[in-house]
VOLUM-891827 format. One record per residue (C-alpha): residue in three letters; x, y, z. Coordinates in steps of 0.25 Angstrom, whole numbers, plus 5000, padded with zeros to 4 digits. Last residue first. Layout:
ALAXYZ/...
***
This chain:
UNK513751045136/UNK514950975135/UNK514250845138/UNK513150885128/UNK513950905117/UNK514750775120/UNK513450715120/UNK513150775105/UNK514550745100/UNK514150595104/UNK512950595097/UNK513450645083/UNK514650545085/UNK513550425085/UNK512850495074/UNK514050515064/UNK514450365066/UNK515550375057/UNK516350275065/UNK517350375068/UNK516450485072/UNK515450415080/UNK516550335087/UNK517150465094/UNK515850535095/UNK515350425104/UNK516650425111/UNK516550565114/UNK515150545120/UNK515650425130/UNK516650515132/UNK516250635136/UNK515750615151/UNK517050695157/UNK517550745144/UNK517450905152/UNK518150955143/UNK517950985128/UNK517450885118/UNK515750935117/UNK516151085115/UNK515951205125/UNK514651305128/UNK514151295115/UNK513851415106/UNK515451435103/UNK514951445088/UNK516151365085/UNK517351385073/UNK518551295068/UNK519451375060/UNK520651305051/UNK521851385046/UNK522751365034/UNK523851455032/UNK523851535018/UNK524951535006/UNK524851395002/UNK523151435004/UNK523251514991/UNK524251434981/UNK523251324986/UNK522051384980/UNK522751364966/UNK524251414964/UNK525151364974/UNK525351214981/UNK526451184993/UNK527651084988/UNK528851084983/UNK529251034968/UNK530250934976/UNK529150834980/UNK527750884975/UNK527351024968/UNK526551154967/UNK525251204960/UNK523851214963/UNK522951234953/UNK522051344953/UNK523051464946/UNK523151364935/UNK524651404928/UNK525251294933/UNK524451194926/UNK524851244914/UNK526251184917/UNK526151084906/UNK524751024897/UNK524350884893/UNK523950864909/UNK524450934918/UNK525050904932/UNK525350994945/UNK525850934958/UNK526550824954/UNK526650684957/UNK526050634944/UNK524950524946/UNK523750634945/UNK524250674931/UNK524350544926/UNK522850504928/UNK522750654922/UNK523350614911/UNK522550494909/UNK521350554910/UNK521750644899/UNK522050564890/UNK522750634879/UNK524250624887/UNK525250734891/UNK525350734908/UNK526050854915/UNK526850874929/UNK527050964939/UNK527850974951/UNK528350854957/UNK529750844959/UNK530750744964/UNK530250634953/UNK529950524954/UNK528250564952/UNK528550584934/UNK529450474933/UNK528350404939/UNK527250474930/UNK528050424917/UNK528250294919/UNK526950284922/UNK526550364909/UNK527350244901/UNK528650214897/UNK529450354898/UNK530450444890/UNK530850564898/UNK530950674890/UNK531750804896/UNK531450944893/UNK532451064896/UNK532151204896/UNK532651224911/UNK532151194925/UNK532951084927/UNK532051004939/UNK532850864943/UNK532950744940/UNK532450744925/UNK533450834919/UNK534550774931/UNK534550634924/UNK534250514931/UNK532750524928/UNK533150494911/UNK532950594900/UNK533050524887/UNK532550644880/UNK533250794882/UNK532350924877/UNK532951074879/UNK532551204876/UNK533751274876/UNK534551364888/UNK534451514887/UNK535251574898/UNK535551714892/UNK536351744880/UNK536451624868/UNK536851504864/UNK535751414870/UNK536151334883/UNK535851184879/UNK535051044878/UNK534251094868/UNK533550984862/UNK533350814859/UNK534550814872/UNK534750654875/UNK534750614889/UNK535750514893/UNK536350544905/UNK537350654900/UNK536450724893/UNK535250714907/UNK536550784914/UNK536750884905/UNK535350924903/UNK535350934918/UNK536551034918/UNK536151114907/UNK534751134914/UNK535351154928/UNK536451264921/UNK535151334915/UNK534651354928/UNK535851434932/UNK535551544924/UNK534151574929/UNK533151624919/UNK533251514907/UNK533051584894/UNK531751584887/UNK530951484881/UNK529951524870/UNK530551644864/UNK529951774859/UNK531451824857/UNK531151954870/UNK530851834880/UNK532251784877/UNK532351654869/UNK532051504865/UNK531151464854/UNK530551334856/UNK530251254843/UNK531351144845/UNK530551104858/UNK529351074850/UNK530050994841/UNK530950914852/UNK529650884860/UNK529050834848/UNK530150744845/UNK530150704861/UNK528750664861/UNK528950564848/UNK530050514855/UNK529250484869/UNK527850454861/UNK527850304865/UNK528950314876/UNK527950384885/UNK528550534889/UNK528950594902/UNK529450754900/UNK530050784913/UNK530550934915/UNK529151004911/UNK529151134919/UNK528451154930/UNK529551204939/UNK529851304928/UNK531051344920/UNK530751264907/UNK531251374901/UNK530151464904/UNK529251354896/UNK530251254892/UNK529651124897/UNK528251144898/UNK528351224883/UNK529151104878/UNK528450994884/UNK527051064881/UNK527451054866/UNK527850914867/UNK526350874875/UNK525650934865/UNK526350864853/UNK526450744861/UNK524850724863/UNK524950624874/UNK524750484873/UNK526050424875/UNK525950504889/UNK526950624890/UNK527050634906/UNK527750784909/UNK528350774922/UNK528850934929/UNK530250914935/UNK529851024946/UNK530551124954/UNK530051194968/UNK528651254973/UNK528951274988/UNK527951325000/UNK528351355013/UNK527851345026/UNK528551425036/UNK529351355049/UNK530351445052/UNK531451345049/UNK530851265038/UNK530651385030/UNK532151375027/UNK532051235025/UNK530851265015/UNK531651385008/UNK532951285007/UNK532151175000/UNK531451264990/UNK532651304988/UNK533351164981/UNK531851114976/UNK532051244968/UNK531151374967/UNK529651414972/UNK529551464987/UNK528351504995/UNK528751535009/UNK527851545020/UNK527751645034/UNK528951745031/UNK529851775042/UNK531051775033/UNK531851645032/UNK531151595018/UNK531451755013/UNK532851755016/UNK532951635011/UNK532451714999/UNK533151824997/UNK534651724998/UNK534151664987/UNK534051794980/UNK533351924979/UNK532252004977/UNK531152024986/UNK529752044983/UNK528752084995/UNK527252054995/UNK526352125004/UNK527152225010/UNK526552345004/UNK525052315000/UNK524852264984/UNK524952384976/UNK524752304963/UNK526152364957/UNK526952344967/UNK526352204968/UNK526852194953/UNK527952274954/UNK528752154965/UNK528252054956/UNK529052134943/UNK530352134952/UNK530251984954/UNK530251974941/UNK531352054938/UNK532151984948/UNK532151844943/UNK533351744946/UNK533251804960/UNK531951744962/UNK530751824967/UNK530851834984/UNK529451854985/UNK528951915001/UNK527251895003/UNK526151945009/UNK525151825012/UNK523451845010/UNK523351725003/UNK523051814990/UNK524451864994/UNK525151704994/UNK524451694981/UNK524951804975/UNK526451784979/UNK526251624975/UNK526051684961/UNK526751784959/UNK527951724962/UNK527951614954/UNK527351684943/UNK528351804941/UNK529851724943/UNK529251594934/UNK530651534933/UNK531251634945/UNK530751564959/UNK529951634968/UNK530051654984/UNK528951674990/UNK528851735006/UNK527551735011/UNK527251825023/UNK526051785031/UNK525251635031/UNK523851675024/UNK522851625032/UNK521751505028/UNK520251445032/UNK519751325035/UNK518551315043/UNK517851235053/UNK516451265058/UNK515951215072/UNK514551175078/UNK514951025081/UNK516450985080/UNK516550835079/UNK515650825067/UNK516750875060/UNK516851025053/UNK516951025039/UNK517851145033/UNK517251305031/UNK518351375022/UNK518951535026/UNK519351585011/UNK520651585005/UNK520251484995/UNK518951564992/UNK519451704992/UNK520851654984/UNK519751584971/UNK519451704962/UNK520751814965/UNK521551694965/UNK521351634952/UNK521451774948/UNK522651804954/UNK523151664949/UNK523051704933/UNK523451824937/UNK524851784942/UNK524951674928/UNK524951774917/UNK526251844923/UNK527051724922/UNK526951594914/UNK526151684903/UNK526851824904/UNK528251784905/UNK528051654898/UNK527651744886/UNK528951854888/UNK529851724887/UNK530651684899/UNK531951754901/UNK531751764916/UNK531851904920/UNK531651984907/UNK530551884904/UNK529951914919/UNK530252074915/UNK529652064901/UNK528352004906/UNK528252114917/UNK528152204906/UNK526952114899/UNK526352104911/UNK526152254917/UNK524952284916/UNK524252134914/UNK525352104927/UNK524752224933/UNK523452204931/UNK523452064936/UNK524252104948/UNK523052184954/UNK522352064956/UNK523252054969/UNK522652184976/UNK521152134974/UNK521651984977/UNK522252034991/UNK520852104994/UNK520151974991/UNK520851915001/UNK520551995010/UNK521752085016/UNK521952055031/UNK523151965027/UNK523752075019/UNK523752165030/UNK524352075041/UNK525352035030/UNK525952165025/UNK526952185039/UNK527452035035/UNK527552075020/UNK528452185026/UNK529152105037/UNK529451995024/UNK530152115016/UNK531052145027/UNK531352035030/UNK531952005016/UNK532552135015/UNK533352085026/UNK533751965019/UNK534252065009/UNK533452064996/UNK534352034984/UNK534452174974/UNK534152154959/UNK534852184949/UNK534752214932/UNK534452134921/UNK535752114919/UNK536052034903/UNK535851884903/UNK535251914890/UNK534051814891/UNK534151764905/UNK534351924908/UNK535351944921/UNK534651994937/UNK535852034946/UNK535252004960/UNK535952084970/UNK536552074982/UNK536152034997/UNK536052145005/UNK534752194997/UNK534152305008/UNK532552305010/UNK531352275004/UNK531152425002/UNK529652454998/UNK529152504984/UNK528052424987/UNK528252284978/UNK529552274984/UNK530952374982/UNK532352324984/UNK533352384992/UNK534552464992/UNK535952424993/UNK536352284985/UNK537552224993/UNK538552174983/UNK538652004982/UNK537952014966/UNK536851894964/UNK536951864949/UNK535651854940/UNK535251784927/UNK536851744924/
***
């Protein structure tokens, strides 16, 4: 077992980022097991729903002040996580590897490495997407200035998922600050050390009391969370949750923003260089376990170089070392317990409909929740491994006629996420790319893409919807608001009342404008001009 909920009330309470009570925990307690060992890694106390409240009333309290703060100002503060992640990293490594099993490299690659990258993305580019923009103003509208400008929306409450239990709360926490939001993180209950290490971090960086508030807990933490009064909630888990959260949300209404699965299309073209492409298959698909929404989970492969993909896959596959972060291993254990149970039961279905298994294909024989590197061919669309997302090592080939084939198999499907392209014309990848139904594609490279803080990233269909990362992973966390300005030099404006003698102007303006005769229109706003005057 990763982590059992205890029914005992849990007296005390836990402590947020300021050495404040977050309240009671009436809920029980999160018993947190090694994925390596399964041995207790110790427990963590579920918020109460009161202790939800009252975290959100504190970030409420925080936001006036935070709001006021400039936008450089925020940054200042925020910069400060760079120093404590090149401090402190290498520990913190340890406890994310601890929490999750992963090794120590993708602990400090896929997760700590990335948070600075985006603060100093931000740190450059935040003053000017935040900033107060001048839009064109109509012929129509004489002597006026329009602009465009945005407001952050309030309290933000995020809940993160477990598979990247650092990053995918950091990031969206950051951004939603530099927007000049405070914010409520319910971190997943499958990974309580991690969430622990955020709660230091902000603890550590002195941000102001009340700005960002980390609650531990359960399922039941966070609809307590979407049912607070917070103003937006920024949700990445399951399609199934994700559903729940927006329903909930529904109610109120608040906006909410989800990033769900994935069954992530990777197009091997005939003319592709194989050995590459097998090699990214195998990290793309195994990386973290192959826990990731954008991991490879379709590998779609031209019949002229289908077999001779397939060996080469089989190859480099054979070479993966698996283990605990302290074994120097490649792939890690599996992080939640019952994940491993979709895997077996997807590769038990696609066994009994006619896929073959080339490797793995099993639980090893060892402690903790370590299930092998796994490749299955003859993988057709009826079976559950390509139907739906198994977030586990497992890479399944689908053998097809031509690129066509390919990018339809690609689009029907119920998710839309990201996607890759493998061929040596370049040109004609990208043709590809652009026909893929999916919000993020590379080209002769996996998951990179991700990891740009200027590209936007989020999904179509069941991935969710709404965009993070990039200028957009800023105004997702702002309203927008328009402003229209006049001098107020004139006494009133050529279309208010009286109309009395108006309309023989009016209708030279009207038919000026949509014949695009600008002079005709220029001369009927200059007798309506003088008729209000």
């Amino acid at each position: 077992m990763e982590q059992t909920r205890t029914n005992g009330h849990a007296n005390g309470s836990h402590v947020n980022g300021h050495g404040q009570s977050v309240g009671a925990y009436e809920g029980g307690i999160i018993e947190k097991r090694s994925p390596v060992t399964g041995e207790r890694l110790g427990e963590f106390p579920i918020t109460s729903r009161e202790g939800v409240i009252s975290a959100v009333a504190r970030a409420r309290a925080a936001f006036a002040s935070w709001r006021e703060t400039s936008v450089e100002a925020r940054l200042a503060i925020l910069d400060r996580i760079k120093e404590v992640v090149r401090t402190h990293g290498e520990e913190y490594a340890r406890r994310i590897s601890e929490d999750t099993g992963k090794p120590l490299v993708d602990s400090l690659l896929t997760e700590l490495m990335s948070v600075p990258l985006y603060i100093d993305y931000y740190r450059k580019h935040a003053p000017k997407i935040l900033a107060r923009k001048k839009v064109p103003t109509p012929i129509l509208f004489p002597g006026k200035t329009s602009y465009v400008e945005h407001f952050p929306v309030g309290v933000v409450g995020i809940i993160s998922p477990w598979n990247f239990p650092f990053q995918l709360a950091m990031v969206p926490v950051v951004s939603a600050l530099i927007a000049g939001n405070t914010v409520v993180l319910k971190p997943s209950e499958v990974t309580p050390i991690t969430g622990e290490i955020i709660a230091e971090i902000f603890r550590r960086i002195g941000i102001p009391s009340g700005v960002v508030e980390v609650i531990q807990g359960d399922g039941t933490t966070g609809a307590a969370l979407v049912e607070a009064e917070v103003d937006k909630i920024f949700f990445t888990g399951s399609v199934a949750t994700g559903r729940k959260v927006m329903q909930a949300a529904s109610k109120k209404p608040i906006p909410v923003e989800l990033e769900l699965g994935g069954k992530d299309a990777m197009i091997v073209c005939a003319d592709a260089n194989l050995e590459r492409a097998a090699k990214a298959a195998v990290w793309g698909g195994l990386v973290n376990c192959g826990q990731m929404c954008v991991s490879i989970e379709r590998i779609l492969v031209e019949a002229p170089v289908h077999d001779r993909f397939v060996e080469l896959l089989r190859r480099e596959v054979a070479k993966v070392k698996v283990g605990g972060p302290d074994e120097h291993a490649d792939m890690g254990p599996m992080t939640f317990p019952k994940q491993i149970e979709t895997v077996e039961r997807h590769v038990k279905d696609a066994i009994a409909k006619g896929a073959k298994v080339l490797f793995g294909g099993e639980r090893l024989p060892r402690p903790g929740q370590f299930y092998a590197p796994t490749v299955l061919t003859d993988v057709r669309p009826e079976m559950e491994i390509y139907s739906d997302e198994t977030f586990g090592p497992v890479l399944p080939v689908v053998k097809v006629r031509d690129v066509d084939e390919a990018v339809r198999m690609a689009n029907e499907h119920q998710y839309g996420l990201v996607g890759s392209v493998w061929t040596k014309n370049v040109d004609k990848g990208l043709a590809i790319a652009s026909r893929m139904e999916c919000g993020q594609v590379t080209v002769n490279d996996v998951i990179v893409s991700v990891g740009n803080p200027a590209l936007p990233f989020g999904g179509v269909k069941s991935s969710g919807f709404g965009r993070y990362h990039g200028p957009e992973g800023l105004l997702t966390f702002t309203h927008q608001k328009a402003i229209m300005i006049d001098r107020g030099w004139s006494k009133a404006e050529p279309f208010w009342f009286p109309y009395g003698r108006k309309y023989p102007a009016m209708r030279e303006v009207f038919h000026g404008l949509l014949s695009g005769n600008m002079a005709r229109a220029l001369v009927g706003m200059v007798k309506l001009k003088k008729l209000g005057d």
